[in-house]
N, C-alpha and C positions, 0 to 999 in steps of 0.2 A: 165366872168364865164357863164358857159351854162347856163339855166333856167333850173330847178326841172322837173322832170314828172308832180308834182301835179302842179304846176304853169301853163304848161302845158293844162292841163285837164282844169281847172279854165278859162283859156282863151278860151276853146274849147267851153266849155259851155258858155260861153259871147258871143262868135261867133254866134253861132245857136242860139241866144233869150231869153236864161235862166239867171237865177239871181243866180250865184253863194254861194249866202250869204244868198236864203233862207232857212228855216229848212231841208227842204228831201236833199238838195244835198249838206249841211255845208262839209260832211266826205267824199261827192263823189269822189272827184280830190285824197282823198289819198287812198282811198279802191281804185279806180283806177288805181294809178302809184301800191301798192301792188301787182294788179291783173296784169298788165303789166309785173313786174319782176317778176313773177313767172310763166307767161304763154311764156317768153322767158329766164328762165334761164339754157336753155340750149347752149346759149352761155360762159357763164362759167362752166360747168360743163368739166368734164376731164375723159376719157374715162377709160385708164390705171387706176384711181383711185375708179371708178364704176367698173371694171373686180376684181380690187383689188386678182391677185394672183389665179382667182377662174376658170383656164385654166387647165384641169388634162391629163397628158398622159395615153392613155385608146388604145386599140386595138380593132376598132368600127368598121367595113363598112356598116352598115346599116343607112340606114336614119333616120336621126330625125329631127323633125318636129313640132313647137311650134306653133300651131294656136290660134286664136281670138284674138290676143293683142288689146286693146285698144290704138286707139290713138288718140290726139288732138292735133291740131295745126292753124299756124294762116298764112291766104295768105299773101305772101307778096304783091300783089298789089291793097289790099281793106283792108286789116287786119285786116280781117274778120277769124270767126274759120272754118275750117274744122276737119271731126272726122269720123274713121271710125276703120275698122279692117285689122293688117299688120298679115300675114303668114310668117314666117320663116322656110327654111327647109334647113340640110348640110347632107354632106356624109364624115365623118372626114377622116382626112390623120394623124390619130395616137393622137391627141390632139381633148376631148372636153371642153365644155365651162358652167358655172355651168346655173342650169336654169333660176333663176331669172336675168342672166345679161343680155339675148338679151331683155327681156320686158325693160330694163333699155338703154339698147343703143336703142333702136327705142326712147325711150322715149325723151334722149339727143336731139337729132334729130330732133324729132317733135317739141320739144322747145325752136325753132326758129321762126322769121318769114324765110317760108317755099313755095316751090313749090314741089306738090305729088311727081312729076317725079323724081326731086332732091333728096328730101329726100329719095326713095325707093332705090336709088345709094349709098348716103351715109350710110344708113343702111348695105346695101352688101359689100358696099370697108372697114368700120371697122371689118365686124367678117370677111372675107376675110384676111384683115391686121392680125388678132389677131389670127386665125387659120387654116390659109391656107389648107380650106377643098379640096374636091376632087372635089369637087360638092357644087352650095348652087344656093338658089332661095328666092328669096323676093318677096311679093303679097300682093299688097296696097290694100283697094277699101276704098272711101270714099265718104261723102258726102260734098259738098260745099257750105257755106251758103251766098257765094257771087254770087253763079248759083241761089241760094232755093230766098236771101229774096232783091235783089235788079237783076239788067242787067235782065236777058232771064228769070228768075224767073219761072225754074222748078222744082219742087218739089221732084220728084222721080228720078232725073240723080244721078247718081253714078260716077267716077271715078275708073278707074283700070289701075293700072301701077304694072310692074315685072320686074324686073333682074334676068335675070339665068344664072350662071356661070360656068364654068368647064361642068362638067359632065351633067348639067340640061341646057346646052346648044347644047353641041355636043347627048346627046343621050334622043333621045327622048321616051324612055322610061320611064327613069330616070325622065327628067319633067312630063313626064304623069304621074309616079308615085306621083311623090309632088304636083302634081292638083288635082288626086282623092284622097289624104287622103285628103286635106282642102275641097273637095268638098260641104261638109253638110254646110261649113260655108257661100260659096260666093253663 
């Protein structure tokens, strides 16, 4: 049988020199594995059951555009957090999508261990999948705290990754337009 998260941890900290078993860190190893499955429980979570039905057919062409999401997540090759802000923008094709669920499908997403690039795709290919707009564009920027607090140890680097799809691809107006409405944001 595998070993536990908090066994885990327990050993982690034996590793590095600490004493498991004194008072500050008796509850570390399970506040730990707690904070572990919760900062990737987006490998179980289920998409269709976060949409939950909340797809309406609407006769839209105009864009919409959900800016500042928060997000956080963790690299996957330091697993370490990153966190910043995802832009969403679509041009529906008859069907939209209610609004709290794109802040909920980035979220899924992010709640993996993660690469930006990755995730900003997987964000695109589900509301893609669930409502094949006309148009859509995803816009990462984040910060990395395996850039900020270990390797090259910059402080002010950013990240920015996008996908544009359909129509925020071919017409570049169309992206331009979903650039300058998040504009105030990036």
């Amino acid at each position: 049988m595998a070993k536990s998260i908090k066994k885990n941890y327990e050993d982690i900290l034996t590793a590095i020199g600490e004493d498991p078993s004194r008072e500050g860190l008796l509850k570390t190893p399970l506040r730990a594995e707690q904070s572990m499955k919760f900062l990737t429980h987006g490998y179980t979570a289920n998409i269709e059951e976060v949409i939950n039905g909340a797809i309406y057919h609407e006769d839209v062409n105009d864009m919409i555009v959900v800016k500042n999401i928060e997000l956080y997540s963790m690299c996957e090759h330091h697993m370490l957090p990153f966190f910043g802000k995802c832009h969403v923008g679509y041009i529906p094709n008859g069907k939209v999508i209610g609004l709290s669920k794109i802040p909920r499908i980035v979220d899924i997403f992010a709640r993996r261990l993660q690469l930006q690039e990755r995730l900003t795709h997987q964000i695109a290919d589900a509301l893609t999948k669930h409502l094949q707009p006309k148009g859509l564009g995803v816009y990462i920027e984040a910060k990395h705290l395996c850039m900020m607090m270990r390797g090259v140890q910059k402080q002010n680097s950013e990240m920015v990754t996008s996908s544009m799809l359909g129509l925020f691809r071919k017409k570049s107006e169309t992206r331009s337009e979903f650039l300058s409405s998040i504009k105030g944001s990036i």
